[in-house]
Jmol script that loads the backbone (N, CA, C; Angstrom):
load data "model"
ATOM      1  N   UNK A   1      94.475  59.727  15.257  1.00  0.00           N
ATOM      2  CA  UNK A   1      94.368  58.722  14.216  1.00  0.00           C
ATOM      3  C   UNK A   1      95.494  57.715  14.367  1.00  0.00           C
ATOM      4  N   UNK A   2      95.272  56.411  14.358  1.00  0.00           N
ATOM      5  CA  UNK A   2      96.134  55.291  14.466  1.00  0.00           C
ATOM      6  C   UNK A   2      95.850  54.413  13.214  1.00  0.00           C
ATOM      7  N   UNK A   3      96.932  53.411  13.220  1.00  0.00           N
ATOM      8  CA  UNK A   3      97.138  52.362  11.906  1.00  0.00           C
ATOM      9  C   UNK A   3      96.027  51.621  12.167  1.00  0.00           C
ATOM     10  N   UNK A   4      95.054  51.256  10.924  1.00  0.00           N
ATOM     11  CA  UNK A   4      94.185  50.208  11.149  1.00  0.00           C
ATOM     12  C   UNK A   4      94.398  49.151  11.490  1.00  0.00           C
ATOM     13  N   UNK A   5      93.238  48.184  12.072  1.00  0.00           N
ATOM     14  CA  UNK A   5      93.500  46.927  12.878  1.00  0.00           C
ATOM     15  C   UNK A   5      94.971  45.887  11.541  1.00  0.00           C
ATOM     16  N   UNK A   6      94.383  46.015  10.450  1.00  0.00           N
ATOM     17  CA  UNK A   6      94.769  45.085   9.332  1.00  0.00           C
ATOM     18  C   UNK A   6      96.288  45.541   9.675  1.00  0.00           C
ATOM     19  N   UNK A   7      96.565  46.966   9.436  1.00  0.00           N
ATOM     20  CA  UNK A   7      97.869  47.375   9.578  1.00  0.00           C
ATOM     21  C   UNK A   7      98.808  46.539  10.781  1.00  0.00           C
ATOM     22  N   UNK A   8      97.963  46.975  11.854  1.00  0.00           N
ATOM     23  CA  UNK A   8      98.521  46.373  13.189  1.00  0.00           C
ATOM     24  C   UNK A   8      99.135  45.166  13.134  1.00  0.00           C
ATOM     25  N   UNK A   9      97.690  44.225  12.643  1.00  0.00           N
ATOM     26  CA  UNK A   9      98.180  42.315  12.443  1.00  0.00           C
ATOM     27  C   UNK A   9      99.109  42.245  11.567  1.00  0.00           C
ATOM     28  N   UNK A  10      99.273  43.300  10.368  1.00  0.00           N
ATOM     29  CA  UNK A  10     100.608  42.828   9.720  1.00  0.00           C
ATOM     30  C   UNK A  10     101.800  43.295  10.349  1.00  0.00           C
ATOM     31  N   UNK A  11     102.013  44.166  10.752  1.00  0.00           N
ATOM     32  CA  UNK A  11     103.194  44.782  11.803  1.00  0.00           C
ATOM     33  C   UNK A  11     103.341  43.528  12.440  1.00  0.00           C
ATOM     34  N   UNK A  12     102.521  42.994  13.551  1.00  0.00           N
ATOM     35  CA  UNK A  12     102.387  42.280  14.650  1.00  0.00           C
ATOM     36  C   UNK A  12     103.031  40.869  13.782  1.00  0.00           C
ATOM     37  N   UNK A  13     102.717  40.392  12.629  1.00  0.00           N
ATOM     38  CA  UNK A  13     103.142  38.947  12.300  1.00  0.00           C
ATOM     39  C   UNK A  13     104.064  39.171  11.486  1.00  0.00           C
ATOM     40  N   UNK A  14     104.636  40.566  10.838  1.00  0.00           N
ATOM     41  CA  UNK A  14     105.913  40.864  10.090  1.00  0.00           C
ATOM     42  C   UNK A  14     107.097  40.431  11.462  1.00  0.00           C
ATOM     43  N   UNK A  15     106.774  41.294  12.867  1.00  0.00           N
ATOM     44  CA  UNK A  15     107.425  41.144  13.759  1.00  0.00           C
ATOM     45  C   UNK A  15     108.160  39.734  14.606  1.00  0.00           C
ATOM     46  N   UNK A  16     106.800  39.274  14.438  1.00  0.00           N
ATOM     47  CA  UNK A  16     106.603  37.765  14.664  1.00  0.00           C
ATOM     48  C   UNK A  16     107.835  36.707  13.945  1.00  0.00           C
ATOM     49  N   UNK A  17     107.471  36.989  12.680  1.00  0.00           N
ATOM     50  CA  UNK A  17     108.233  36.009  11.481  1.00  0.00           C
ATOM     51  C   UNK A  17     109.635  36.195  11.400  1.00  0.00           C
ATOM     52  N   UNK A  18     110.098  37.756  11.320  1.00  0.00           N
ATOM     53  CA  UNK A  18     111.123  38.041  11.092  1.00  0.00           C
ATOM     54  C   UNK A  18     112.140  38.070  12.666  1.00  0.00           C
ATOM     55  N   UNK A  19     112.145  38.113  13.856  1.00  0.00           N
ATOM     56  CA  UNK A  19     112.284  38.360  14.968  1.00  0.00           C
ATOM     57  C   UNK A  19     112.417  36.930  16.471  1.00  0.00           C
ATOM     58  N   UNK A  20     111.557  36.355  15.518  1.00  0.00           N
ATOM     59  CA  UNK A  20     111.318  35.072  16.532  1.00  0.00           C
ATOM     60  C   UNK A  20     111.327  33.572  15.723  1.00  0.00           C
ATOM     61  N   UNK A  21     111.166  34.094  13.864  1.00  0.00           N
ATOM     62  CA  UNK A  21     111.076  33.065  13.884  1.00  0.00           C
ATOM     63  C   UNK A  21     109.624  31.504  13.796  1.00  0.00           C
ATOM     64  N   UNK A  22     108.550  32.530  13.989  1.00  0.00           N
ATOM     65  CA  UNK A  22     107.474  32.148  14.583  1.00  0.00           C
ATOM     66  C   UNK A  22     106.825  31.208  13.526  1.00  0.00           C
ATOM     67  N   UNK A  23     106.135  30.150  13.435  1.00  0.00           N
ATOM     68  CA  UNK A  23     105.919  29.721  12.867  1.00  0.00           C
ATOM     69  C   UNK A  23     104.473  28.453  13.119  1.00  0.00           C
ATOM     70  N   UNK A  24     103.968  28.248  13.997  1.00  0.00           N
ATOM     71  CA  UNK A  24     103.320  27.607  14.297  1.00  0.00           C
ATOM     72  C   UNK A  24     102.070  28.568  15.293  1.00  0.00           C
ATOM     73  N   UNK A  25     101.436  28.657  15.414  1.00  0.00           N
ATOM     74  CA  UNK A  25     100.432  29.733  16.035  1.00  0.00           C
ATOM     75  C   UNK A  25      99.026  29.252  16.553  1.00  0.00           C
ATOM     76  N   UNK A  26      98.881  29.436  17.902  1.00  0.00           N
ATOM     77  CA  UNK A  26      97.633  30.040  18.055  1.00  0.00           C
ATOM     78  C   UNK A  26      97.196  31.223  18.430  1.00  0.00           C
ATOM     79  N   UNK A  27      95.912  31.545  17.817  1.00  0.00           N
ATOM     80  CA  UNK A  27      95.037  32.627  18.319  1.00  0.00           C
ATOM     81  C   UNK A  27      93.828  32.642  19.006  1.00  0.00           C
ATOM     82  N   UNK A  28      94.135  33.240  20.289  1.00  0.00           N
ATOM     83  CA  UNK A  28      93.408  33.213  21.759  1.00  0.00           C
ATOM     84  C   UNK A  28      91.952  34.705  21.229  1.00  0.00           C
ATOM     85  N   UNK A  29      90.659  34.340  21.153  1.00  0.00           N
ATOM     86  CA  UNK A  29      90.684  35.337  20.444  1.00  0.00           C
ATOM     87  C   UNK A  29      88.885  35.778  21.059  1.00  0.00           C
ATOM     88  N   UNK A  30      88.430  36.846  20.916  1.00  0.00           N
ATOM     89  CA  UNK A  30      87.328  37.139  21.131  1.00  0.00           C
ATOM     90  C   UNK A  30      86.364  36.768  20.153  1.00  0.00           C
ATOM     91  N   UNK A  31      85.263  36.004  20.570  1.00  0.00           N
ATOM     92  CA  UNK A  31      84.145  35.769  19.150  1.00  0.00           C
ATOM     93  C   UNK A  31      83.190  36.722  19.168  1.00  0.00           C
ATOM     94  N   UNK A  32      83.832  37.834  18.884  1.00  0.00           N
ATOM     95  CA  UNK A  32      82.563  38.785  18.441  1.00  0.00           C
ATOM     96  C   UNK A  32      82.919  39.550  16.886  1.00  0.00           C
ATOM     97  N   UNK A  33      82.661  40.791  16.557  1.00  0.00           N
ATOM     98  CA  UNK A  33      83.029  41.217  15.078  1.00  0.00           C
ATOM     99  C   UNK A  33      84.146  41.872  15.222  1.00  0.00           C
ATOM    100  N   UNK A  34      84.731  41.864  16.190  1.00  0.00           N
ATOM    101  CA  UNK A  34      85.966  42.589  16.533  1.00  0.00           C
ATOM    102  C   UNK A  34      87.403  41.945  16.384  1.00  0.00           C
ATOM    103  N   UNK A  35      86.799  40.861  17.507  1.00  0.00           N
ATOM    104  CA  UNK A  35      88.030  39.720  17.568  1.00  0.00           C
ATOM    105  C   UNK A  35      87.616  38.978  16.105  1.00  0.00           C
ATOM    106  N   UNK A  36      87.047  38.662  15.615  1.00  0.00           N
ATOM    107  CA  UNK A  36      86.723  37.694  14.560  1.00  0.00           C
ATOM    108  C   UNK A  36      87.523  38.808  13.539  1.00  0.00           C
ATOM    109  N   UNK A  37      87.497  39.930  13.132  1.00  0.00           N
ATOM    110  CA  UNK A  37      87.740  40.824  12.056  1.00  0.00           C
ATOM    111  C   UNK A  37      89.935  40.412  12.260  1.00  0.00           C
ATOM    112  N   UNK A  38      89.673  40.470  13.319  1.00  0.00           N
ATOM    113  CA  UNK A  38      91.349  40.865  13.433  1.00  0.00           C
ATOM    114  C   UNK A  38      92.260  38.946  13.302  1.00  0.00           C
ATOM    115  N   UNK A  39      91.051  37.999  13.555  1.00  0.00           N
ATOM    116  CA  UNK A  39      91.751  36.969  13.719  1.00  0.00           C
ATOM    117  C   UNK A  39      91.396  36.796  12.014  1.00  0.00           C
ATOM    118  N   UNK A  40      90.839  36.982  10.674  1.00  0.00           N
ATOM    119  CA  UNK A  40      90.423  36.875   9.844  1.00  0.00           C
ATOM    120  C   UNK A  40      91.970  37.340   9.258  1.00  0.00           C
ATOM    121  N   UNK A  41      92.184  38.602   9.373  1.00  0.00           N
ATOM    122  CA  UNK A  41      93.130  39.327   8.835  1.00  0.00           C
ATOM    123  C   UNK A  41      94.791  38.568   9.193  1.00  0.00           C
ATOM    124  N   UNK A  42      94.840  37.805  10.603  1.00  0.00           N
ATOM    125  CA  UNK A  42      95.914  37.252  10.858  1.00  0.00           C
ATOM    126  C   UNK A  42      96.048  35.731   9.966  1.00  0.00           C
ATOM    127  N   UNK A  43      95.042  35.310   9.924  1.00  0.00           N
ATOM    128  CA  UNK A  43      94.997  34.122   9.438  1.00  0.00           C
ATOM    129  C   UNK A  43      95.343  34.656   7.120  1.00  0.00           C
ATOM    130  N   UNK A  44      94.909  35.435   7.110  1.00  0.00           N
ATOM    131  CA  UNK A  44      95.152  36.113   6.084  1.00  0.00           C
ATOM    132  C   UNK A  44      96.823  36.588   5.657  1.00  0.00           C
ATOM    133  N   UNK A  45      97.493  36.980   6.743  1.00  0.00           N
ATOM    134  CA  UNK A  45      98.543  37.114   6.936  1.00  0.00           C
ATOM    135  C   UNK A  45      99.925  35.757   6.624  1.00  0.00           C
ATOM    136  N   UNK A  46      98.909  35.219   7.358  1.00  0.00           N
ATOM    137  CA  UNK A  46      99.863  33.269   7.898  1.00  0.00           C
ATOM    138  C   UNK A  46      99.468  32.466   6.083  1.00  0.00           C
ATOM    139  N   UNK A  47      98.516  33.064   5.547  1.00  0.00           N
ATOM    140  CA  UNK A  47      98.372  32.054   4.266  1.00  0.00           C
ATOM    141  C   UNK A  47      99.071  32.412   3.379  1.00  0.00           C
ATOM    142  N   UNK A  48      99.731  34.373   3.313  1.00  0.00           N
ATOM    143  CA  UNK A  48     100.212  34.735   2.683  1.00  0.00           C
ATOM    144  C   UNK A  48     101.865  34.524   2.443  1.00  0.00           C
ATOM    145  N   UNK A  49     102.538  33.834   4.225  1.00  0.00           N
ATOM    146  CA  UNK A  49     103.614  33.490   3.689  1.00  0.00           C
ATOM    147  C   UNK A  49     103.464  31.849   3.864  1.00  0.00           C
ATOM    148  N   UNK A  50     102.441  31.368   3.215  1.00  0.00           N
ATOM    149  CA  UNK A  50     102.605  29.623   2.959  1.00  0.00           C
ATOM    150  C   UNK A  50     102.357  28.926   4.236  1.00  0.00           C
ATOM    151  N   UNK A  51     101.809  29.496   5.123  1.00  0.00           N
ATOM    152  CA  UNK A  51     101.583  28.567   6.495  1.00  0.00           C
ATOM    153  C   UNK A  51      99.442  28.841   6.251  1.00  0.00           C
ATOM    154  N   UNK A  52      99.043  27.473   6.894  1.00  0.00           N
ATOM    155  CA  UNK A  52      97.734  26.968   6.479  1.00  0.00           C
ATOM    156  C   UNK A  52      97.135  26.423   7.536  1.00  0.00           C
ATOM    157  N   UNK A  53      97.976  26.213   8.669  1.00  0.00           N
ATOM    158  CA  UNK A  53      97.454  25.077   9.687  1.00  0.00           C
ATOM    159  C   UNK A  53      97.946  26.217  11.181  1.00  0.00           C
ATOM    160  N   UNK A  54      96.380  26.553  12.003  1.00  0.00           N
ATOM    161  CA  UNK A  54      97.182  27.022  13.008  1.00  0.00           C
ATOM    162  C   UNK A  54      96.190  26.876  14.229  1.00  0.00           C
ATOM    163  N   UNK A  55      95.819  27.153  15.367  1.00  0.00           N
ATOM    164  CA  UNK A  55      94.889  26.703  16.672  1.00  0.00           C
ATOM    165  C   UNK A  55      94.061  28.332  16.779  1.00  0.00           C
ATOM    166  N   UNK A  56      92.451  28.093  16.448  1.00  0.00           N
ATOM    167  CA  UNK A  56      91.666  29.262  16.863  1.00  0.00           C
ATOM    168  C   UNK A  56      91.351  28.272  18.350  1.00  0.00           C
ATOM    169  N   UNK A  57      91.449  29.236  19.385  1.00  0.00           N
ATOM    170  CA  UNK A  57      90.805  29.495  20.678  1.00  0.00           C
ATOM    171  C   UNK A  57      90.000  30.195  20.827  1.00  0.00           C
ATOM    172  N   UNK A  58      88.467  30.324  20.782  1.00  0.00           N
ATOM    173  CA  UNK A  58      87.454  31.325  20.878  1.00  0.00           C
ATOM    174  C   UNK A  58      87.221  31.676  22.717  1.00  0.00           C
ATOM    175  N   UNK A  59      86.944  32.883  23.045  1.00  0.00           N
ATOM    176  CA  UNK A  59      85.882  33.282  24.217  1.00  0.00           C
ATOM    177  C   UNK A  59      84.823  34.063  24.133  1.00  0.00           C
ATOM    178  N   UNK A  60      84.029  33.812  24.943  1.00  0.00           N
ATOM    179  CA  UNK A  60      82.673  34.696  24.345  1.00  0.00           C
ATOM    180  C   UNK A  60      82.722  36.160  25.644  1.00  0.00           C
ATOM    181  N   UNK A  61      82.903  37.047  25.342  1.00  0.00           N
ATOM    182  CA  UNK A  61      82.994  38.525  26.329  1.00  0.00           C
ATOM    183  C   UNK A  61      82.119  38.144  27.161  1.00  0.00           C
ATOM    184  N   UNK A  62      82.547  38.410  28.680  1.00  0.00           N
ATOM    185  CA  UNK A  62      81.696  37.885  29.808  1.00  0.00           C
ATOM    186  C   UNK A  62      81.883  36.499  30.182  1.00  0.00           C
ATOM    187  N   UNK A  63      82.581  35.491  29.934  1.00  0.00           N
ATOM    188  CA  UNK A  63      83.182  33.874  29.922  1.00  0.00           C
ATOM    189  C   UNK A  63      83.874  34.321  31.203  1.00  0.00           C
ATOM    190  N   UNK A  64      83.412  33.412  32.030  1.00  0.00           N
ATOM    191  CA  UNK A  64      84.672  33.440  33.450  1.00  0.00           C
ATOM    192  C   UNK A  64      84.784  32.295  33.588  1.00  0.00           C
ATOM    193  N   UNK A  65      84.816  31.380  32.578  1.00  0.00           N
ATOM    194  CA  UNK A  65      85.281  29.979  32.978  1.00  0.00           C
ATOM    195  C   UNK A  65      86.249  29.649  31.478  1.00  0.00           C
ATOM    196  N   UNK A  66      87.502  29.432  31.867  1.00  0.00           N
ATOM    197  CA  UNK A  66      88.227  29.493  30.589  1.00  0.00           C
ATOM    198  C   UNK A  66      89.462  27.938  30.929  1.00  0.00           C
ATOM    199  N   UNK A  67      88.299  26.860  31.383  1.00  0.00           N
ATOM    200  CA  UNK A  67      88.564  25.401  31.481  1.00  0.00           C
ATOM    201  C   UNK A  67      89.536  25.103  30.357  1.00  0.00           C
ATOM    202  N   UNK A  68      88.528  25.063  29.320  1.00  0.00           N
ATOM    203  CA  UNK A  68      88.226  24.217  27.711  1.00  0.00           C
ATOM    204  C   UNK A  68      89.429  25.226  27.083  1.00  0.00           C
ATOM    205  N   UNK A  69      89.430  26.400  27.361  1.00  0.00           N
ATOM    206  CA  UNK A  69      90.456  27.067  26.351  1.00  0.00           C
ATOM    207  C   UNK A  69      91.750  27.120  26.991  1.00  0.00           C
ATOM    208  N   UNK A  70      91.795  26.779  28.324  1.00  0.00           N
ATOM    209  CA  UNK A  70      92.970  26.580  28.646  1.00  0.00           C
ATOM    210  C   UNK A  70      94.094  25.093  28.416  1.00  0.00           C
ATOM    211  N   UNK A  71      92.895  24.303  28.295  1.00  0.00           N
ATOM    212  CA  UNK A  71      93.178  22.637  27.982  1.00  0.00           C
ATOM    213  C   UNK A  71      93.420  23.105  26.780  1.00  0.00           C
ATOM    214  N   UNK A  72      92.771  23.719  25.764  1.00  0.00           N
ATOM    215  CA  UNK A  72      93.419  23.358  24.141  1.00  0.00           C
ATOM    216  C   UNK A  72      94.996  24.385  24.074  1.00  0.00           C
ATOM    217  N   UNK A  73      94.923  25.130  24.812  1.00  0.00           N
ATOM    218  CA  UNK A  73      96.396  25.935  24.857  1.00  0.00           C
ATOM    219  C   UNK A  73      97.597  24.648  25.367  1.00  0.00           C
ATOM    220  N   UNK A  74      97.298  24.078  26.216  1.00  0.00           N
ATOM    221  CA  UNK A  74      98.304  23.907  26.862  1.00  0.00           C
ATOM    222  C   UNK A  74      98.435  22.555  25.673  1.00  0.00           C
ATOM    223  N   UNK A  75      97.494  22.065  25.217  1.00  0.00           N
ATOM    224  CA  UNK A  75      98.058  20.378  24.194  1.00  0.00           C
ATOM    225  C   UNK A  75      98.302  20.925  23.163  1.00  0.00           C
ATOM    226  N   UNK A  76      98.274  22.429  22.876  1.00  0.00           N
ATOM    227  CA  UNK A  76      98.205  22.706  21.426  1.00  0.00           C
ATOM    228  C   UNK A  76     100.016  22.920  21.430  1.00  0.00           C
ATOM    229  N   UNK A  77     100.668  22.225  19.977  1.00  0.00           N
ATOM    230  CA  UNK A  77     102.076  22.318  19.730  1.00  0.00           C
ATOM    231  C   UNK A  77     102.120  23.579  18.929  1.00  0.00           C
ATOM    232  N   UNK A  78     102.634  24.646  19.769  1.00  0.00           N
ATOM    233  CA  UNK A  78     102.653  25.793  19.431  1.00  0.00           C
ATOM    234  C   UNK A  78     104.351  26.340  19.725  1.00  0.00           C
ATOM    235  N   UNK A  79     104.307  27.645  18.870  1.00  0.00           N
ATOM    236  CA  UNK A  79     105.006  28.578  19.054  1.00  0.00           C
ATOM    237  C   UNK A  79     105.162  29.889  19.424  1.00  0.00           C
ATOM    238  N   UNK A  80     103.890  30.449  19.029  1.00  0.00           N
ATOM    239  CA  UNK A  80     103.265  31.700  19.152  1.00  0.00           C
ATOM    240  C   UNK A  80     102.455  31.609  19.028  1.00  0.00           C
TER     241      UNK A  80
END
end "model"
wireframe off; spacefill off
backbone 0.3
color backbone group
């Protein structure tokens, strides 16, 4: 038995905030009910300490062309 996904993303952006500082974000993320569940919960996370604005990157499982998501990574003004 392990910490649920929700648990995880808050660990993961407690770590984030307090550690680095982090503050600007994208999420590189799978569009299925998996990746969508966990990017739901992060974005849930980011509203809870007052941040509203951050970069979803979707891929669809099986994508071997990752053009378009690599162009929005690299213009996106990020931090994490």
């Amino acid at each position: 038995f392990g910490p649920s996904y929700e648990d995880e993303v808050e660990i993961l952006m407690n770590y984030l905030f307090t550690e680095y500082g982090a503050r600007k974000f994208l999420f590189f993320y799978q569009n299925d009910a998996y990746g969508i569940g966990l990017l739901n919960e992060a974005h849930k996370q980011l509203k809870a300490r007052g941040i509203t604005e951050w970069v979803d990157v979707p891929y669809v499982r099986g994508e071997t062309n990752f053009k378009k998501q690599a162009d929005t990574i690299k213009n996106a003004q990020i931090d994490t």
